[in-house]
KOLRO-792527 format. One record per residue (C-alpha): x, y, z; chain; residue in three letters. Coordinates in Angstrom, 1 decimal, padded with zeros to 4 digits, always signed. Layout:
<pts>
- X|Y|Z|A|ALA
...
</pts>
This chain:
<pts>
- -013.0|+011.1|+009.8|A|UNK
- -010.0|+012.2|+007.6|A|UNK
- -008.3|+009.5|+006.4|A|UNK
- -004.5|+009.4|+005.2|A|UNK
- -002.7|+007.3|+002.2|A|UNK
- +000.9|+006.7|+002.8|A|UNK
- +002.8|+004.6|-000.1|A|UNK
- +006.4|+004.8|-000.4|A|UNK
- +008.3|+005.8|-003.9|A|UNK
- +012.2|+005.7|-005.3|A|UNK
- +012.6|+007.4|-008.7|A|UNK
- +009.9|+006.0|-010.5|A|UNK
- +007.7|+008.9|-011.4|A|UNK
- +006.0|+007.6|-014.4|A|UNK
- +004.2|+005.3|-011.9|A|UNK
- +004.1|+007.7|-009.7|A|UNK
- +002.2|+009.6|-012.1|A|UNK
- -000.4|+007.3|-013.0|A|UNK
- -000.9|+006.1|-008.6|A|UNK
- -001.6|+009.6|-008.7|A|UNK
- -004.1|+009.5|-011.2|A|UNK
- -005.7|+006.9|-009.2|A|UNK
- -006.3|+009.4|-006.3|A|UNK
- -007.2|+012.1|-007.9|A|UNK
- -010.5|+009.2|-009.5|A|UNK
- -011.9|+008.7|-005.9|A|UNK
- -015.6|+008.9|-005.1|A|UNK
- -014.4|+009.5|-001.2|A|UNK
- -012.4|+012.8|-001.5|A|UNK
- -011.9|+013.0|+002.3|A|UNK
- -008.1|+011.9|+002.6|A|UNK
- -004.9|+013.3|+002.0|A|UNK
- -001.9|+011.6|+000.2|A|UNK
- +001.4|+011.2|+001.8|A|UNK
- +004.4|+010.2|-000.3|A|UNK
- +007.3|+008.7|+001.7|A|UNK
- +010.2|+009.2|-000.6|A|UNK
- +013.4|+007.0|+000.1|A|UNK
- +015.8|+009.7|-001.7|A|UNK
- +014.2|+010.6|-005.4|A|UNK
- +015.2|+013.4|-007.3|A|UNK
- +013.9|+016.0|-008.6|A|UNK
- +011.9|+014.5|-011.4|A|UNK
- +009.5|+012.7|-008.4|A|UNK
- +009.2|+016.0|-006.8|A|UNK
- +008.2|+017.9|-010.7|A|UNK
- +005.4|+015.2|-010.8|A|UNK
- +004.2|+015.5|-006.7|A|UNK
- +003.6|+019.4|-008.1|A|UNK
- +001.5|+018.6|-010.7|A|UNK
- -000.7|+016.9|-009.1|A|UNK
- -001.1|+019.2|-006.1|A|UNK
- -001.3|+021.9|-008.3|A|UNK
- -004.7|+019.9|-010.3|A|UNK
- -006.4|+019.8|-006.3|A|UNK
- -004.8|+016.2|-005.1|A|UNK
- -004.0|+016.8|-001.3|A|UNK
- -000.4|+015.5|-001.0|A|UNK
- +002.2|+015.8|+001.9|A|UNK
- +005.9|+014.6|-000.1|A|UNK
- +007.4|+013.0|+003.0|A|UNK
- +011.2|+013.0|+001.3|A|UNK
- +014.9|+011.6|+002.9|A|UNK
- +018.1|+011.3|+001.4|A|UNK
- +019.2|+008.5|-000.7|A|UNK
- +021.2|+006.3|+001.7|A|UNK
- +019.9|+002.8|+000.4|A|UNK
- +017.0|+000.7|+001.1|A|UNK
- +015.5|+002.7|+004.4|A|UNK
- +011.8|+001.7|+003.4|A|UNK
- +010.6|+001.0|+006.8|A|UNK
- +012.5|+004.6|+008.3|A|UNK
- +010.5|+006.5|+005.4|A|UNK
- +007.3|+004.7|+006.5|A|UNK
- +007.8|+005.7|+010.0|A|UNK
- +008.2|+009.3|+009.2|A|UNK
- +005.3|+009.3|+006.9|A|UNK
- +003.0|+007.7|+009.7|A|UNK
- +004.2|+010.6|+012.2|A|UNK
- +003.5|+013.3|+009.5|A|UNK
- +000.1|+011.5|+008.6|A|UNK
- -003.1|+014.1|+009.9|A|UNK
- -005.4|+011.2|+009.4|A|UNK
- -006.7|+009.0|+012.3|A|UNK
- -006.7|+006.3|+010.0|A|UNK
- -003.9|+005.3|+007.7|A|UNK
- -004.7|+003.2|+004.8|A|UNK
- -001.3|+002.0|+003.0|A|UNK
- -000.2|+001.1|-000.5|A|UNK
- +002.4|+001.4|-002.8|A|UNK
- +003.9|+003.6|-005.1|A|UNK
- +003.9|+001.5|-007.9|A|UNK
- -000.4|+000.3|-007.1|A|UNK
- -003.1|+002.5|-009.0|A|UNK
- -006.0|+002.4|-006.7|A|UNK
- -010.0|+001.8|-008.1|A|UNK
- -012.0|+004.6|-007.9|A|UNK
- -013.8|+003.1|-004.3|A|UNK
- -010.5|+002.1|-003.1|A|UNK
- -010.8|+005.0|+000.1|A|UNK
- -014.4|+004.6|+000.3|A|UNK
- -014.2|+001.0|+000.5|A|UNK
- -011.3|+000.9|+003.5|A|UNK
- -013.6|+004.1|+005.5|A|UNK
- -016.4|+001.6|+004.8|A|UNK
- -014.9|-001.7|+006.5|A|UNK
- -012.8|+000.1|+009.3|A|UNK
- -013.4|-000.8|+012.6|A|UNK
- -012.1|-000.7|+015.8|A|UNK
- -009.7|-003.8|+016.8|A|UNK
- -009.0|-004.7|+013.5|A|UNK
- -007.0|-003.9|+010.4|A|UNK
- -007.7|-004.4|+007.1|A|UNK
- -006.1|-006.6|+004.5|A|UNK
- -006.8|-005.9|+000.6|A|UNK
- -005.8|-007.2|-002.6|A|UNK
- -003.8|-006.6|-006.3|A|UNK
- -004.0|-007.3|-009.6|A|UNK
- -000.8|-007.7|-011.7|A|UNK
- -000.9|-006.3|-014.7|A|UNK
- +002.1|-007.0|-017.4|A|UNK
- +004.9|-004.5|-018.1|A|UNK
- +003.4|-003.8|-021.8|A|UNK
- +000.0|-003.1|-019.9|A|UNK
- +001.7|-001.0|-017.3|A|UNK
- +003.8|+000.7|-019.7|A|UNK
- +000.8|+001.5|-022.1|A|UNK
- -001.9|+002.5|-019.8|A|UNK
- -002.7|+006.4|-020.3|A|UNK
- -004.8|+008.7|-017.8|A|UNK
- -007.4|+008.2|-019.3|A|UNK
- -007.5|+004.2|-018.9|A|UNK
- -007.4|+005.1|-015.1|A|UNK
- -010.1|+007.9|-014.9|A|UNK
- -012.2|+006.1|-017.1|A|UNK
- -011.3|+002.9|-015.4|A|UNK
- -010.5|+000.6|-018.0|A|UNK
- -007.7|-000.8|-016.2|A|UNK
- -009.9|-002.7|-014.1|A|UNK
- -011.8|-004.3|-016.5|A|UNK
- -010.7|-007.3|-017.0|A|UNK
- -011.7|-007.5|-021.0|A|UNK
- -009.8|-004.4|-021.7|A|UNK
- -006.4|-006.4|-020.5|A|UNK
- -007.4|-009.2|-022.3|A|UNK
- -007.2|-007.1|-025.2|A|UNK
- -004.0|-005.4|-023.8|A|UNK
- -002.7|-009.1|-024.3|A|UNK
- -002.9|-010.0|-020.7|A|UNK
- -004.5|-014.2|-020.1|A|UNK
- -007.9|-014.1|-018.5|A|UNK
- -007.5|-016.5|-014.6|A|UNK
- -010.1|-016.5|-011.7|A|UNK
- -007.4|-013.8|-010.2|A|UNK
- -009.7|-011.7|-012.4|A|UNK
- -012.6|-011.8|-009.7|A|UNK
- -010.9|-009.4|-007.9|A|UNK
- -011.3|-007.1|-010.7|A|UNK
- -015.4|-008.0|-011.8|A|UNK
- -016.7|-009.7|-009.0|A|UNK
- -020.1|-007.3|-008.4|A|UNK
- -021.0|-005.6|-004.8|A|UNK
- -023.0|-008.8|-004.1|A|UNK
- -020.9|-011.0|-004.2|A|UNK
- -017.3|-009.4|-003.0|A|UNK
- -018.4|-010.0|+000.8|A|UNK
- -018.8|-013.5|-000.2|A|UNK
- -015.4|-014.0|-002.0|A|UNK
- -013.7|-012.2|+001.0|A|UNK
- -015.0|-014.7|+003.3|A|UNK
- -014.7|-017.6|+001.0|A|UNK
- -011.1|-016.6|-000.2|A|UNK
- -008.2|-019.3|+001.1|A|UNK
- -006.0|-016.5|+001.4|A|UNK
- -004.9|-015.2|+004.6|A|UNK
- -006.0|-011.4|+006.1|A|UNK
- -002.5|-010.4|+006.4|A|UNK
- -000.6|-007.2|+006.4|A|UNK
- -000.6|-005.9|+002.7|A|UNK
- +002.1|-003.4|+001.8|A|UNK
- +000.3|-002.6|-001.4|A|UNK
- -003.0|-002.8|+000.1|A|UNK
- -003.8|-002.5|+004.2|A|UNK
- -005.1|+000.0|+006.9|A|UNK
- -005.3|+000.3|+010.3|A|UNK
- -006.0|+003.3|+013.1|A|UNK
- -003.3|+005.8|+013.6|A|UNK
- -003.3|+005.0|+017.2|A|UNK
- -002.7|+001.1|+016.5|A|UNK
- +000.6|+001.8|+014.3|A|UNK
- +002.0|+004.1|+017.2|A|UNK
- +001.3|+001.4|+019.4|A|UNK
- +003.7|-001.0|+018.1|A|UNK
- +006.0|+001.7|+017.3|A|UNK
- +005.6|+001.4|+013.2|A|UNK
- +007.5|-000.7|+010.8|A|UNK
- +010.8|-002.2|+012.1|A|UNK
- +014.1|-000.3|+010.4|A|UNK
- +016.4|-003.0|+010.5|A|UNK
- +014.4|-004.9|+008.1|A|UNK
- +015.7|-004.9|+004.7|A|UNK
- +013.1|-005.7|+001.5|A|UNK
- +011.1|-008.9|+001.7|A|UNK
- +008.6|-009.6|+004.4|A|UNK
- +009.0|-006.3|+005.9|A|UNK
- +004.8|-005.8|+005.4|A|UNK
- +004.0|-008.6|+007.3|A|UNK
- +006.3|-008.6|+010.4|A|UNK
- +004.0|-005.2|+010.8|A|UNK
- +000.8|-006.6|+010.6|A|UNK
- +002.2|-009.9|+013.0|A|UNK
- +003.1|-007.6|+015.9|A|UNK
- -000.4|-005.7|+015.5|A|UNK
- -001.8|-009.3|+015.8|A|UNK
- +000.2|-009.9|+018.8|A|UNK
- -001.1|-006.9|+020.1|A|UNK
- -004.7|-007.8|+020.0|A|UNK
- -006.0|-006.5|+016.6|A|UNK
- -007.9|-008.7|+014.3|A|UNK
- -007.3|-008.6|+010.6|A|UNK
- -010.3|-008.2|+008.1|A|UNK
- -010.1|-009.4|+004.7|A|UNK
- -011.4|-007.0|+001.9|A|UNK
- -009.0|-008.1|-001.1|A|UNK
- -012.8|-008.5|-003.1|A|UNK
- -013.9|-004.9|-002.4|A|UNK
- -010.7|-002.9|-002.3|A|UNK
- -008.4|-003.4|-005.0|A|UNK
- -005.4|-001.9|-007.1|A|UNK
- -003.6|-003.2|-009.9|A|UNK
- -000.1|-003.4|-009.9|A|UNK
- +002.2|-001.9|-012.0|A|UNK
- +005.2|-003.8|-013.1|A|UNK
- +008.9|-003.5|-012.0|A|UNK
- +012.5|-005.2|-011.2|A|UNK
- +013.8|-005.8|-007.8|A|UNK
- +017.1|-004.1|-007.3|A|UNK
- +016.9|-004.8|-003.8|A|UNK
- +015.4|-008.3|-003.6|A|UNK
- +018.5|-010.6|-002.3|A|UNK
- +018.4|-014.1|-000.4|A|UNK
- +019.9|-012.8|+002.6|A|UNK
- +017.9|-009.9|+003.0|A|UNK
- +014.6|-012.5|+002.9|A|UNK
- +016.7|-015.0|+005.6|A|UNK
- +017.6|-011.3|+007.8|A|UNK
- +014.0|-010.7|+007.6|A|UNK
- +012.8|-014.2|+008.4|A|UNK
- +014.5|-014.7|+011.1|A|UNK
- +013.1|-011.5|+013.3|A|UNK
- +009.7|-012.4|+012.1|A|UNK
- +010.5|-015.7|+013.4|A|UNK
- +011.4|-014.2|+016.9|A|UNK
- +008.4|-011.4|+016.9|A|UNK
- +005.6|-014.9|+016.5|A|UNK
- +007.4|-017.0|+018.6|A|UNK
- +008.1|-014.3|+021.4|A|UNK
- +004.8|-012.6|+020.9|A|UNK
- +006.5|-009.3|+020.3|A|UNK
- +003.9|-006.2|+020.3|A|UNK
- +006.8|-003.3|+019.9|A|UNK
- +009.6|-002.9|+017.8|A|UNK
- +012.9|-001.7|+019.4|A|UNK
- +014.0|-000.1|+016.1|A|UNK
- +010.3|+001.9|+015.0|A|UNK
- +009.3|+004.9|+015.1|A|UNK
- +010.6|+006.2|+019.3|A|UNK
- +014.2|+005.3|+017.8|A|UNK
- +014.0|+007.9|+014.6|A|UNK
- +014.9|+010.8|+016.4|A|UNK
- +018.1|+008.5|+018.2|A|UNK
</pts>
């Protein structure tokens, strides 16, 4: 089965670079890359060339800039998606070498799948070269501690060994929930619920996703020990208090009234 990865970018195409390294490292080649691009210019598009033009499969999925229209660029990145299974990140997330094989390994139907990040500092992110991604330095967690980073047990996610990531991903306290930097489902499932809700603004926006694909029957898997990225750092231009209590508040209503499909997704892009 071909499988599609759909992350979402904004004029950051140094990290779009090194993502793109990421995917261009995989063991499991079968997938193709779609870039939902909320209005870059032309310097994201320069760096989308390179990379198709060095083998990566890459469909750049791009809108005008009109503001923060995440959740409209996911939807039309889901539509244009050729895979039956969509595994989704994000644009600023460089993915482990077995990050595809890993989600094609635990997919299954009735569920989705829930995976995990490593933060890495802004000196780390800044510094790390193509080379520390294809040779997979940056997730090794003594190579950060010599980038300057402090060793914690988030670390496991990085070194815990094949025998014992099953183990910490049913051991883990944290919840399976819908990861925008980290997550999958079928195809089929996203159109169900009719995709990401465009009203939401940033905060949240992930997991009111993954709670209507809950109330719609699916079960969510948690494989934030197997498949992991580490996260490059950034501000948050868009991050405000009353986007977060917007947000909350239709989250609120999709638990409480057991809401399945949104009534501003993907049947409303063409409206």
């Amino acid at each position: 089965m071909k499988l599609s990865v759909i992350f979402t970018t904004y004029n950051s195409p140094e990290w779009l670079r090194k993502v793109l390294w990421g995917f261009s490292a995989q063991t499991d080649l079968d997938f193709e890359v779609v870039v939902a691009d909320d209005g870059s210019g032309p310097e994201t598009e320069a760096v989308i060339q390179a990379a198709l033009a060095e083998g990566l499969s890459i469909q750049h999925i791009w809108q005008p800039d009109d503001g923060f229209n995440k959740c409209q660029i996911l939807n039309k990145a889901i539509i244009a998606a050729t895979g039956d299974y969509l595994i989704f990140t994000d644009g600023d997330c460089v993915p482990r070498r077995d990050f595809v094989a890993q989600h094609r390994l635990a997919m299954a139907p009735g569920h989705f799948l829930s995976g995990g990040y490593f933060k890495l500092s802004m000196p780390v992110s800044q510094a790390l070269t193509r080379e520390d991604v294809i040779e997979q330095r940056c997730f090794q967690s003594d190579w950060l501690t010599q980038g300057g980073m402090k060793k914690s047990l988030k670390s496991l996610k990085l070194s815990a060994s094949e025998f014992w990531q099953p183990w910490l991903n049913r051991l883990t306290p944290t919840k399976p929930t819908w990861n925008g930097h980290n997550a999958s489902c079928f195809k089929a499932d996203a159109l169900a619920v009719n995709g990401f809700d465009q009203r939401l603004r940033y905060g949240g926006l992930d997991r009111e996703f993954g709670e209507r694909l809950v109330n719609a029957g699916l079960s969510p898997k948690q494989i934030r020990y197997s498949a992991v990225t580490v996260h490059l750092d950034h501000p948050r231009s868009y991050e405000s208090a009353e986007g977060w209590a917007f947000n909350h508040a239709i989250r609120s209503q999709v638990r409480k009234e057991k809401i399945t499909v949104t009534p501003a997704g993907i049947q409303q892009l063409a409206h």
